[in-house]
C-alpha positions in Angstrom: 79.5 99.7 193.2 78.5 102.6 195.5 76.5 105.8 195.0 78.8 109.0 195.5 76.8 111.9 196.6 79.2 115.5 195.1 77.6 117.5 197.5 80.4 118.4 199.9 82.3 119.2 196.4 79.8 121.4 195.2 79.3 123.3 198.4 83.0 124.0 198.6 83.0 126.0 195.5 79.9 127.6 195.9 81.4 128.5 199.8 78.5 126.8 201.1 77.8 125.4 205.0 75.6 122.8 205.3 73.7 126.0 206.7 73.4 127.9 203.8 71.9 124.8 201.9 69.7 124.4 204.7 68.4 128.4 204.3 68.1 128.4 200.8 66.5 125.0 200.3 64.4 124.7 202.7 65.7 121.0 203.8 66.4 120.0 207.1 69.2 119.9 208.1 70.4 116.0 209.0 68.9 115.7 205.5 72.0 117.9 204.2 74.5 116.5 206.7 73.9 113.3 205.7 74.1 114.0 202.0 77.2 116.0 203.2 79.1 113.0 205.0 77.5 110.6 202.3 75.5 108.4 205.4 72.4 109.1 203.8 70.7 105.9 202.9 68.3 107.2 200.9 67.6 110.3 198.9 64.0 111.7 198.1 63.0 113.1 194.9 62.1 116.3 196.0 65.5 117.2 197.6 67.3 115.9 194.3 65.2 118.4 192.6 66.2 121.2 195.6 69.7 120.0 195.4 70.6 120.4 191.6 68.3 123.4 191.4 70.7 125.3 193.9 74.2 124.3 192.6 72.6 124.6 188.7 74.0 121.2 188.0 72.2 117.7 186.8 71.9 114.7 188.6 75.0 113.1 187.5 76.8 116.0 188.5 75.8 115.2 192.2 75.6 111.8 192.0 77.8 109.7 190.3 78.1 105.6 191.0 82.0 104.4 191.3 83.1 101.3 191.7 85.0 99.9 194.9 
């Protein structure tokens, strides 16, 4: 099973850059470029919250786990 990070999905129909998440969430940016290109190893809390706060969406709508 892997973790499936949405993000790149979400940004496409918001017309995001990684950028704009960067401006408006205050994140740094290889924080959203890894979340972007799913290499991100780990995910802290506080940009979860950031994350699904700007798109207006829950957890499982940015993450979802899928089997391989």
């Amino acid at each position: 099973m892997k973790l499936k990070c949405n993000m790149s999905d979400l940004m496409g129909k918001s017309k995001m850059s990684i950028q704009d998440v960067c401006n408006r969430t205050g994140l740094a940016r290889n924080t959203v470029a890894k979340l972007y290109h799913e290499t991100a190893s780990r995910v802290d809390y506080e940009t979860i919250v950031k994350l699904c706060t700007l798109f207006d969406v829950s957890v499982g709508d940015l993450f979802e786990i899928i089997n391989e």
